[in-house]
C-alpha positions, 0 to 999 in steps of 0.5 A: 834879887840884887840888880845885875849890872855892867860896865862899858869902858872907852878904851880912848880915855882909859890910862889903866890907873886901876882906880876903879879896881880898887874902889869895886865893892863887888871886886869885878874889875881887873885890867885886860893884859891881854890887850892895850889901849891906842896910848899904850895902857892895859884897860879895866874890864869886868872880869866877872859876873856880879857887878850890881851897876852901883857906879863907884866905878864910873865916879872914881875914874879921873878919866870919865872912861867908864860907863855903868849899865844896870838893869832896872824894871823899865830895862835897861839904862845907863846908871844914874849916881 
């Protein structure tokens, strides 16, 4: 059973540089264009199901917007890389 895994993105630290989007392995990140941020820029988001909480994301982003949960057999967790 692959891990189910989520992210949680800090929309103060975003900038919407898509970093994270094209680094997804499981290609689940889009930007929100339906909203924006308190500096003006479209947030990343999980636009789907299938993220495994590998954390590319969370290494990737310059900004350290990106927080990655993944379920595990104790619960859940933030993920460590």
């Amino acid at each position: 059973m692959p891990l189910k895994g989520w992210i949680e993105v800090n929309e103060v630290y975003c900038k919407g540089c898509e970093l994270c989007i094209q680094e997804c392995p499981q290609d689940v990140l889009a930007l929100n264009m339906d909203a924006l941020t308190p500096k003006g820029y479209h947030p990343a988001y999980l636009k789907s199901e299938g993220c495994t909480g590998c954390g590319v994301c969370a290494i990737i982003c310059p900004e350290a917007a990106i927080t990655v949960y993944r379920e595990s057999k104790e619960g859940v967790a933030p993920a460590t890389t």
